[in-house]
C-alpha positions in Angstrom: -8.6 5.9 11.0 -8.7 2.2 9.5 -5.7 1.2 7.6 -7.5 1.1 4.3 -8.4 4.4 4.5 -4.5 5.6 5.4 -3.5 3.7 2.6 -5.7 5.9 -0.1 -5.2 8.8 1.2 -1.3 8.5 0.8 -1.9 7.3 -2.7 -4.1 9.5 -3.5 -1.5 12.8 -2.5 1.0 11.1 -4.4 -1.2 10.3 -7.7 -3.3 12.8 -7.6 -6.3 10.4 -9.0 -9.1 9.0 -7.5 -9.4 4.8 -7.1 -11.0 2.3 -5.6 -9.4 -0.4 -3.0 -9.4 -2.8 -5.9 -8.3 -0.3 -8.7 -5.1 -2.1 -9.9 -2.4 0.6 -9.2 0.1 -0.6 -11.0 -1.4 -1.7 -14.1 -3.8 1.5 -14.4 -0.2 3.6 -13.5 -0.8 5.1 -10.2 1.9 3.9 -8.9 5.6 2.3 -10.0 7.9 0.4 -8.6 9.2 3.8 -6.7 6.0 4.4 -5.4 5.7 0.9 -4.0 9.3 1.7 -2.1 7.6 5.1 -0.9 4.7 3.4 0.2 6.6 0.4 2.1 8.7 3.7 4.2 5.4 5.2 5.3 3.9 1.9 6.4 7.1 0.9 8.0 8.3 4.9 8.9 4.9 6.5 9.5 2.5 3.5 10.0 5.1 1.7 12.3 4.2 -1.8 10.7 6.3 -4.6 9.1 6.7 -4.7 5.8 8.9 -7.7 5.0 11.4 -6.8 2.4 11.8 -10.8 1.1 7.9 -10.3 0.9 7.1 -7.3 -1.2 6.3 -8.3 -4.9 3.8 -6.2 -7.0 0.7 -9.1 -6.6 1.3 -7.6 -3.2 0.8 -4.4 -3.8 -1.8 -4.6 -6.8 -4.7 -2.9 -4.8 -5.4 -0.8 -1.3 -7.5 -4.4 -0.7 -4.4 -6.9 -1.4 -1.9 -3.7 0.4 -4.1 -4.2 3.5 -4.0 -8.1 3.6 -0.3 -8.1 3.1 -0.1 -6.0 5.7 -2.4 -7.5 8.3 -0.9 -10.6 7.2 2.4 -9.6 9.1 1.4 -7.4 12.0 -1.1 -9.6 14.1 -1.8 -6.3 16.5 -4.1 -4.7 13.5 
C-alpha cells in the first residue's frame, strides 16, 4: 500500500471525515496538535520511518501531500 494511502486511512479512523491529500487538516479541524503527535508515533511506531522531532511544525503536517514529502524527505528507502 503507498504511503499516501496509509496516511488517510489513519486519519480518516481517527476523524471520522472524508478529505483529500491537500485538505488542510488542521485548519478545516481534522486534526490538532495531539493528533499530529499520534500521527508522528504511527509513522515512527507502526510505519517504522523517521520523523525528526526538531522537524515537525504544522506547515509540515498541513496535508496527506506535504505529510508524505516530509516524510520522503527524511527516509531515502521510500
Amino acid at each position: 500500500m503507498k504511503l499516501e494511502k496509509k496516511i488517510s486511512n489513519f486519519l480518516k479512523k481517527k476523524s471520522k471525515k472524508n478529505f483529500s491529500t491537500n485538505t488542510n487538516l488542521i485548519k478545516e479541524e481534522y486534526i490538532d496538535s495531539y493528533g499530529i503527535i499520534e500521527l508522528v508515533d504511527y509513522i515512527e511506531n507502526t510505519l517504522k520511518l523517521k520523523c525528526p522531532s526538531t522537524k515537525i511544525s504544522t506547515s509540515n503536517f498541513n496535508s496527506i501531500f506535504l505529510i508524505v514529502k516530509f516524510i520522503k524527505k527524511y527516509n531515502k528507502k521510500i
